[in-house]
DOBAVEX-12056 format. One record per residue: x, y, z of N, C-alpha, C, O in turn. Coordinates in steps of 0.1 Angstrom, whole numbers, plus 5000, padded with zeros to 4 digits. Layout:
! residues N
SITE  n.u  n.v  n.w ca.u ca.v ca.w  c.u  c.v  c.w  o.u  o.v  o.w
SITE    X    Y    Z    X    Y    Z    X    Y    Z    X    Y    Z
...
! end
This chain:
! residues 73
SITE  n.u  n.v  n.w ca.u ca.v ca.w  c.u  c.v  c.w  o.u  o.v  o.w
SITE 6108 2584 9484 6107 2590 9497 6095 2598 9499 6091 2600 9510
SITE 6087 2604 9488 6079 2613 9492 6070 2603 9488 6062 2610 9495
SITE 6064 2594 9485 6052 2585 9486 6052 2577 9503 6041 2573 9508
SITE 6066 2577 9511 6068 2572 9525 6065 2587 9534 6064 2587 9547
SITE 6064 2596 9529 6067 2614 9538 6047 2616 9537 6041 2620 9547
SITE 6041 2613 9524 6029 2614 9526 6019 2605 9533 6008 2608 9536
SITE 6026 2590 9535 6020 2579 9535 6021 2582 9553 6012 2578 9561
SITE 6033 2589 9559 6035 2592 9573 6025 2601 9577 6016 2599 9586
SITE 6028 2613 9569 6016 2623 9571 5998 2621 9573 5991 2624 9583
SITE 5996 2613 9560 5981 2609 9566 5979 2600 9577 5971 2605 9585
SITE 5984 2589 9579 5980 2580 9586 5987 2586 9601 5982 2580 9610
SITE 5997 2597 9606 6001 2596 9617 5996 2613 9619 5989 2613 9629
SITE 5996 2622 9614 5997 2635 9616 5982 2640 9612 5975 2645 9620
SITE 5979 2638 9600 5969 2647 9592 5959 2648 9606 5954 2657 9612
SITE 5957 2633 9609 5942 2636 9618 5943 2645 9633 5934 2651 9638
SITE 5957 2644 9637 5960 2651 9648 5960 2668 9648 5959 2676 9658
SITE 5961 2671 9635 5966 2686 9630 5950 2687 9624 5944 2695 9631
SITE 5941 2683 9615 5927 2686 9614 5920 2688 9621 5911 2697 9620
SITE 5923 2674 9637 5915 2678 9650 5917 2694 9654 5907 2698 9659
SITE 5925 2700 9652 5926 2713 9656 5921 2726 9645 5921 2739 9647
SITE 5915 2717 9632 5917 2724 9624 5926 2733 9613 5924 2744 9606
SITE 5935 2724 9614 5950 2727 9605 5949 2717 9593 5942 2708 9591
SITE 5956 2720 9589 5962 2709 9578 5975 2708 9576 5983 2718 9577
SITE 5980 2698 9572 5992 2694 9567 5995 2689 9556 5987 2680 9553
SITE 6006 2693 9544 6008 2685 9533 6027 2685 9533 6035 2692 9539
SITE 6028 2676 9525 6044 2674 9517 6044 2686 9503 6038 2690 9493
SITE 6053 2688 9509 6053 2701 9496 6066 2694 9486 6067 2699 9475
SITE 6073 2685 9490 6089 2680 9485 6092 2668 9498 6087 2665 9510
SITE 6102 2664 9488 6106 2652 9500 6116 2643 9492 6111 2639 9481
SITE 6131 2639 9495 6137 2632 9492 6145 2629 9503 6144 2634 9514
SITE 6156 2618 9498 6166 2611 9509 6167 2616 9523 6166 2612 9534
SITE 6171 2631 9517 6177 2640 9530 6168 2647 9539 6166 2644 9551
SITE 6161 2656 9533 6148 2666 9533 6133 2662 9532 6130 2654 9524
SITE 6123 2668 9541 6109 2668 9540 6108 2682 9538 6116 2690 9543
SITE 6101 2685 9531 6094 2702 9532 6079 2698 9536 6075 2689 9528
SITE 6069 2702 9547 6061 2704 9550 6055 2719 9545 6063 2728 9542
SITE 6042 2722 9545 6033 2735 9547 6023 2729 9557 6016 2719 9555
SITE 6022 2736 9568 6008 2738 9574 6005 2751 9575 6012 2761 9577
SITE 5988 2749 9571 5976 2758 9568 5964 2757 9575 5962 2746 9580
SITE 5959 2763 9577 5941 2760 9581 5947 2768 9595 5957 2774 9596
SITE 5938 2765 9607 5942 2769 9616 5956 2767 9622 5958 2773 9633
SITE 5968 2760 9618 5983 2756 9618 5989 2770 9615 5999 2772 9623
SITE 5986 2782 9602 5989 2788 9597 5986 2800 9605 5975 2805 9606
SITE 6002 2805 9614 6002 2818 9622 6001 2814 9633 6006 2822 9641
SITE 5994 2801 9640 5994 2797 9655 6005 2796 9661 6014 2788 9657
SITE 6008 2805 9676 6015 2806 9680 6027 2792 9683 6040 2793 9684
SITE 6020 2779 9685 6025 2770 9690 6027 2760 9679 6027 2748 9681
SITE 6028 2766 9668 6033 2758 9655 6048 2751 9660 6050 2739 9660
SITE 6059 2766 9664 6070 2757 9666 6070 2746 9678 6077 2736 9678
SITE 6061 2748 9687 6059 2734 9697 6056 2722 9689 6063 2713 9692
SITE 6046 2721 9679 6037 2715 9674 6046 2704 9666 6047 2692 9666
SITE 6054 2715 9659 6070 2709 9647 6079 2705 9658 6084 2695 9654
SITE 6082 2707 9665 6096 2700 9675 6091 2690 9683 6098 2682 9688
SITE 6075 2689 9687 6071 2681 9701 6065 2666 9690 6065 2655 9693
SITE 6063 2672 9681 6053 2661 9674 6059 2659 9659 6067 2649 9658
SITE 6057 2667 9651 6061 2666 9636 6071 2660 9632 6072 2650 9624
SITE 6080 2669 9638 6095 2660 9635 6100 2645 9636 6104 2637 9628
SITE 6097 2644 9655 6103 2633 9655 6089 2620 9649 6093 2608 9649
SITE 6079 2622 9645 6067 2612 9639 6074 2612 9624 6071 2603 9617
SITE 6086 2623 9617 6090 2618 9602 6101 2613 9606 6105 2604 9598
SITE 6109 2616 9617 6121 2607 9615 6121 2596 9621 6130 2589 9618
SITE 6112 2590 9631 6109 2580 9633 6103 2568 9620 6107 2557 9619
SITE 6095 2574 9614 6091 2567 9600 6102 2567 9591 6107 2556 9587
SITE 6108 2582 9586 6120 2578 9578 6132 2582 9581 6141 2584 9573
SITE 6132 2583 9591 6150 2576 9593 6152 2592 9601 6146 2602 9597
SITE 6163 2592 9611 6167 2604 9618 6178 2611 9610 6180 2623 9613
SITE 6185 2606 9602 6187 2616 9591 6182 2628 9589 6188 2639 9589
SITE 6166 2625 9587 6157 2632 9579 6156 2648 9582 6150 2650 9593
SITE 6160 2659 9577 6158 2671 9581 6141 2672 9575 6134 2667 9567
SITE 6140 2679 9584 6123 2684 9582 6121 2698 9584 6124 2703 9595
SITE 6115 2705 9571 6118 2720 9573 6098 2723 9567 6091 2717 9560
SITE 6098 2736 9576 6081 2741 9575 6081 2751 9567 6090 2759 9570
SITE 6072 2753 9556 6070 2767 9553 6058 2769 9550 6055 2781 9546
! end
């Protein structure tokens, strides 16, 4: 699961979240759970929770499965 959570992240997110100057990584990841960290400009931006509910989320549960809880830290 976490080689499918990073393989999502670069190819669908990383470039969208860099364009702004952020970054994104998998910090963990199995069946149930993703743990993200965003940093760079991501880290303290007010519209991080927009960013995780409008975009983030549904681009991991769409790749792996709506199961998937997805939590940020």
């Amino acid at each position: 699961m976490r080689e499918r959570a990073e393989a999502a992240v670069k190819e669908y997110l990383e470039p969208l979240v860099s364009a702004d100057g952020g970054h994104i990584e998998v910090v963990e990841a199995d069946d149930k759970r993703v743990v993200i960290h965003l940093s760079g400009a991501c880290a303290g931006c007010p519209g991080q929770p927009f960013s995780l509910e409008g975009g983030i989320v549904p681009v991991l549960k769409r790749v792996l499965g709506e199961h998937i809880e997805v939590v940020s830290r």
